[in-house]
C-alpha positions, 0 to 999 in steps of 0.5 A: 794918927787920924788915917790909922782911925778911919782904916780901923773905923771902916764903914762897910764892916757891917755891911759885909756881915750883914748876910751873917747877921740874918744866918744868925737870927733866923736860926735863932728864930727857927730853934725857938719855933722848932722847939715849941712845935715839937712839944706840942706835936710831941705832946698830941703824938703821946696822949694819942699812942698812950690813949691808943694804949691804954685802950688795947688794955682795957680790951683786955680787962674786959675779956679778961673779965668775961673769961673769968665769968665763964670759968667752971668755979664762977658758973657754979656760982651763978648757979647757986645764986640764980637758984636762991633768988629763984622767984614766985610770980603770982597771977592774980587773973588765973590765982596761979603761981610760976616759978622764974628764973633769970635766963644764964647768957653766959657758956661755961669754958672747959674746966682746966686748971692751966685755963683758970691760971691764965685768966687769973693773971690775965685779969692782974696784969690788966687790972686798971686800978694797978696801972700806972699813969706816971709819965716817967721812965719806968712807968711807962717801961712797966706798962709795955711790959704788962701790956705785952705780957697781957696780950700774950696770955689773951693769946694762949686763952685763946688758944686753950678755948679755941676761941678766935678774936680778930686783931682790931689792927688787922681787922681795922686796916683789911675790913673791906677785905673780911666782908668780900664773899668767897668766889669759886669752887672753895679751894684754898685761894678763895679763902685767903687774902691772896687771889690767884691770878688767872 
Protein backbone atom coordinates (compact mmCIF):
# COMPACT_ATOMS: atom_id res chain seq x y z
CA UNK A 1 0.00 0.00 0.00
CA UNK A 2 2.73 2.38 0.41
CA UNK A 3 3.98 2.13 -3.29
CA UNK A 4 0.32 2.94 -4.38
CA UNK A 5 0.93 6.39 -2.12
CA UNK A 6 3.85 7.65 -3.67
CA UNK A 7 2.49 6.81 -7.39
CA UNK A 8 -0.55 9.14 -6.38
CA UNK A 9 1.40 11.84 -4.13
CA UNK A 10 3.84 12.36 -7.28
CA UNK A 11 6.17 15.35 -6.58
CA UNK A 12 6.22 17.05 -10.18
CA UNK A 13 2.19 17.48 -10.28
CA UNK A 14 2.86 21.00 -9.58
CA UNK A 15 5.80 21.39 -11.28
CA UNK A 16 4.17 20.33 -14.59
CA UNK A 17 1.12 22.72 -14.09
CA UNK A 18 2.93 25.59 -13.11
CA UNK A 19 3.09 27.21 -16.71
CA UNK A 20 -0.96 26.70 -16.35
CA UNK A 21 -0.71 28.31 -13.05
CA UNK A 22 0.83 31.66 -14.20
CA UNK A 23 -1.68 31.50 -17.79
CA UNK A 24 -4.08 31.80 -15.22
CA UNK A 25 -3.08 34.77 -13.14
CA UNK A 26 -1.95 36.79 -15.46
CA UNK A 27 -5.13 36.58 -17.11
CA UNK A 28 -6.93 37.17 -14.04
CA UNK A 29 -4.67 40.02 -13.57
CA UNK A 30 -4.88 41.43 -17.17
CA UNK A 31 -9.11 41.44 -16.72
CA UNK A 32 -8.58 43.32 -13.49
CA UNK A 33 -6.30 45.76 -15.19
CA UNK A 34 -8.48 46.10 -18.60
CA UNK A 35 -11.40 46.50 -16.56
CA UNK A 36 -10.33 49.75 -14.67
CA UNK A 37 -8.43 51.33 -17.79
CA UNK A 38 -11.66 50.92 -19.63
CA UNK A 39 -13.71 52.87 -17.44
CA UNK A 40 -11.53 55.43 -17.05
CA UNK A 41 -10.52 55.79 -20.82
CA UNK A 42 -14.36 55.33 -21.28
CA UNK A 43 -15.04 57.77 -18.99
CA UNK A 44 -12.37 60.60 -20.37
CA UNK A 45 -13.80 59.31 -24.16
CA UNK A 46 -17.99 60.46 -22.92
CA UNK A 47 -17.47 63.67 -21.08
CA UNK A 48 -15.01 64.37 -24.08
CA UNK A 49 -17.75 63.54 -27.14
CA UNK A 50 -20.57 64.78 -24.49
CA UNK A 51 -18.80 67.98 -23.79
CA UNK A 52 -18.14 68.28 -27.75
CA UNK A 53 -21.92 67.78 -27.93
CA UNK A 54 -23.25 69.92 -25.89
CA UNK A 55 -21.20 72.74 -27.38
CA UNK A 56 -22.41 72.30 -31.03
CA UNK A 57 -25.81 72.79 -29.08
CA UNK A 58 -25.04 75.55 -27.63
CA UNK A 59 -23.86 77.12 -30.93
CA UNK A 60 -26.90 76.72 -31.84
CA UNK A 61 -28.95 78.25 -29.29
CA UNK A 62 -26.88 81.14 -29.68
CA UNK A 63 -27.74 81.45 -33.41
CA UNK A 64 -30.99 80.57 -32.68
CA UNK A 65 -31.19 83.57 -30.35
CA UNK A 66 -29.58 85.90 -32.89
CA UNK A 67 -31.88 84.89 -35.55
CA UNK A 68 -35.04 85.30 -33.61
CA UNK A 69 -33.61 88.94 -32.62
CA UNK A 70 -33.74 89.54 -36.24
CA UNK A 71 -37.19 88.35 -36.97
CA UNK A 72 -39.40 91.45 -38.60
CA UNK A 73 -41.93 90.92 -35.19
CA UNK A 74 -38.93 91.34 -32.50
CA UNK A 75 -37.21 94.29 -34.49
CA UNK A 76 -40.34 96.16 -34.56
CA UNK A 77 -40.08 95.84 -31.04
CA UNK A 78 -36.66 97.14 -30.43
CA UNK A 79 -37.89 100.01 -32.49
CA UNK A 80 -40.60 100.76 -30.48
CA UNK A 81 -38.08 100.45 -27.18
CA UNK A 82 -35.27 102.68 -28.69
CA UNK A 83 -37.92 105.06 -29.70
CA UNK A 84 -39.30 105.35 -25.64
CA UNK A 85 -35.95 105.33 -24.15
CA UNK A 86 -34.99 107.96 -26.86
CA UNK A 87 -32.62 110.48 -24.46
CA UNK A 88 -32.05 114.58 -24.13
CA UNK A 89 -28.72 115.23 -23.51
CA UNK A 90 -28.00 118.72 -22.13
CA UNK A 91 -24.78 120.51 -23.10
CA UNK A 92 -24.26 122.76 -20.34
CA UNK A 93 -21.02 124.51 -22.16
CA UNK A 94 -23.67 125.50 -25.54
CA UNK A 95 -27.24 125.22 -22.94
CA UNK A 96 -28.23 123.00 -26.07
CA UNK A 97 -29.95 119.79 -25.97
CA UNK A 98 -29.65 116.81 -28.33
CA UNK A 99 -31.64 114.10 -28.86
CA UNK A 100 -29.87 110.33 -28.84
CA UNK A 101 -30.39 107.04 -29.65
CA UNK A 102 -29.02 104.04 -29.08
CA UNK A 103 -27.50 102.81 -32.70
CA UNK A 104 -29.36 99.26 -33.79
CA UNK A 105 -26.32 96.59 -34.63
CA UNK A 106 -28.90 94.11 -35.54
CA UNK A 107 -30.48 93.72 -39.54
CA UNK A 108 -33.93 92.56 -39.69
CA UNK A 109 -34.28 89.05 -41.56
CA UNK A 110 -37.13 89.08 -44.64
CA UNK A 111 -40.60 88.80 -42.99
CA UNK A 112 -41.77 84.91 -43.85
CA UNK A 113 -43.90 83.22 -41.71
CA UNK A 114 -42.04 79.62 -42.73
CA UNK A 115 -38.70 81.62 -41.38
CA UNK A 116 -40.34 82.63 -38.22
CA UNK A 117 -41.68 79.18 -37.68
CA UNK A 118 -38.06 77.45 -38.04
CA UNK A 119 -36.39 79.74 -35.78
CA UNK A 120 -38.93 79.31 -33.07
CA UNK A 121 -38.44 75.51 -33.09
CA UNK A 122 -35.10 75.92 -33.40
CA UNK A 123 -34.88 78.15 -30.38
CA UNK A 124 -36.85 74.95 -28.49
CA UNK A 125 -35.07 72.38 -29.69
CA UNK A 126 -31.81 74.14 -28.21
CA UNK A 127 -33.16 75.34 -25.30
CA UNK A 128 -30.85 74.33 -22.71
CA UNK A 129 -33.05 74.61 -19.70
CA UNK A 130 -34.84 71.66 -21.31
CA UNK A 131 -31.95 69.32 -22.12
CA UNK A 132 -31.37 66.56 -20.38
CA UNK A 133 -28.01 65.64 -18.91
CA UNK A 134 -29.20 62.29 -17.44
CA UNK A 135 -26.37 59.62 -18.29
CA UNK A 136 -28.88 57.10 -19.37
CA UNK A 137 -30.29 55.45 -22.35
CA UNK A 138 -33.16 57.59 -23.41
CA UNK A 139 -31.50 60.71 -22.19
CA UNK A 140 -28.92 60.52 -24.41
CA UNK A 141 -31.11 58.97 -27.46
CA UNK A 142 -33.40 62.37 -26.91
CA UNK A 143 -30.42 64.54 -27.23
CA UNK A 144 -29.19 63.14 -30.48
CA UNK A 145 -32.44 63.42 -31.67
CA UNK A 146 -33.09 67.14 -30.88
CA UNK A 147 -29.27 67.76 -31.80
CA UNK A 148 -30.10 66.33 -35.26
CA UNK A 149 -33.09 67.75 -35.76
CA UNK A 150 -31.65 71.41 -34.42
CA UNK A 151 -28.92 71.09 -36.99
CA UNK A 152 -31.25 70.36 -39.63
CA UNK A 153 -33.73 73.55 -39.11
CA UNK A 154 -30.16 75.75 -38.58
CA UNK A 155 -29.84 74.38 -42.11
CA UNK A 156 -32.90 75.39 -43.82
CA UNK A 157 -32.70 79.04 -41.84
CA UNK A 158 -30.03 78.95 -43.40
CA UNK A 159 -30.85 78.39 -46.50
CA UNK A 160 -34.22 80.56 -46.33
CA UNK A 161 -31.86 83.63 -45.15
CA UNK A 162 -29.32 82.92 -47.63
CA UNK A 163 -26.79 83.25 -45.06
CA UNK A 164 -23.92 80.68 -45.02
CA UNK A 165 -22.10 79.36 -41.89
CA UNK A 166 -18.99 77.13 -42.08
CA UNK A 167 -19.14 73.96 -40.47
CA UNK A 168 -16.80 74.27 -37.50
CA UNK A 169 -15.64 70.64 -38.49
CA UNK A 170 -15.16 71.40 -41.98
CA UNK A 171 -13.41 74.53 -41.31
CA UNK A 172 -11.21 73.32 -38.17
CA UNK A 173 -9.79 70.50 -40.20
CA UNK A 174 -9.23 72.66 -43.75
CA UNK A 175 -8.23 76.27 -42.03
CA UNK A 176 -4.98 76.45 -44.00
CA UNK A 177 -6.81 75.61 -47.03
CA UNK A 178 -9.86 78.56 -46.60
CA UNK A 179 -6.92 81.11 -46.16
CA UNK A 180 -5.07 79.96 -49.53
CA UNK A 181 -5.70 82.91 -52.12
CA UNK A 182 -6.93 81.85 -55.33
CA UNK A 183 -4.48 81.73 -58.20
CA UNK A 184 -4.95 82.09 -61.72
CA UNK A 185 -7.48 83.32 -64.14
CA UNK A 186 -10.61 82.66 -61.70
CA UNK A 187 -11.87 79.44 -63.51
CA UNK A 188 -13.56 77.14 -61.42
CA UNK A 189 -10.58 74.97 -60.23
CA UNK A 190 -9.14 78.33 -58.49
CA UNK A 191 -12.08 78.42 -56.30
CA UNK A 192 -12.23 74.85 -55.27
CA UNK A 193 -10.19 72.54 -52.99
CA UNK A 194 -9.17 70.44 -55.79
CA UNK A 195 -6.32 72.00 -58.05
CA UNK A 196 -5.75 71.01 -61.24
CA UNK A 197 -2.59 69.27 -62.13
CA UNK A 198 -0.95 70.79 -65.04
Amino acid sequence: MAINQTVDEDPFDSLLCLEDQFYKAGYELGVGDGEHAGRVEGRSVGLKAGFEKYVAMGRLHGRATMWGRRLPTHVDNVKREEQAETTLVVDSAQNSTTTCRPPSLVCALPANPRLDLHVKTLYALAEPRSLSTDNNEDAVTDFADRLKRAEGKAKVIEKITGEVIFNSKIASKNESEWEKKPKGDGGIEDISFVHALH
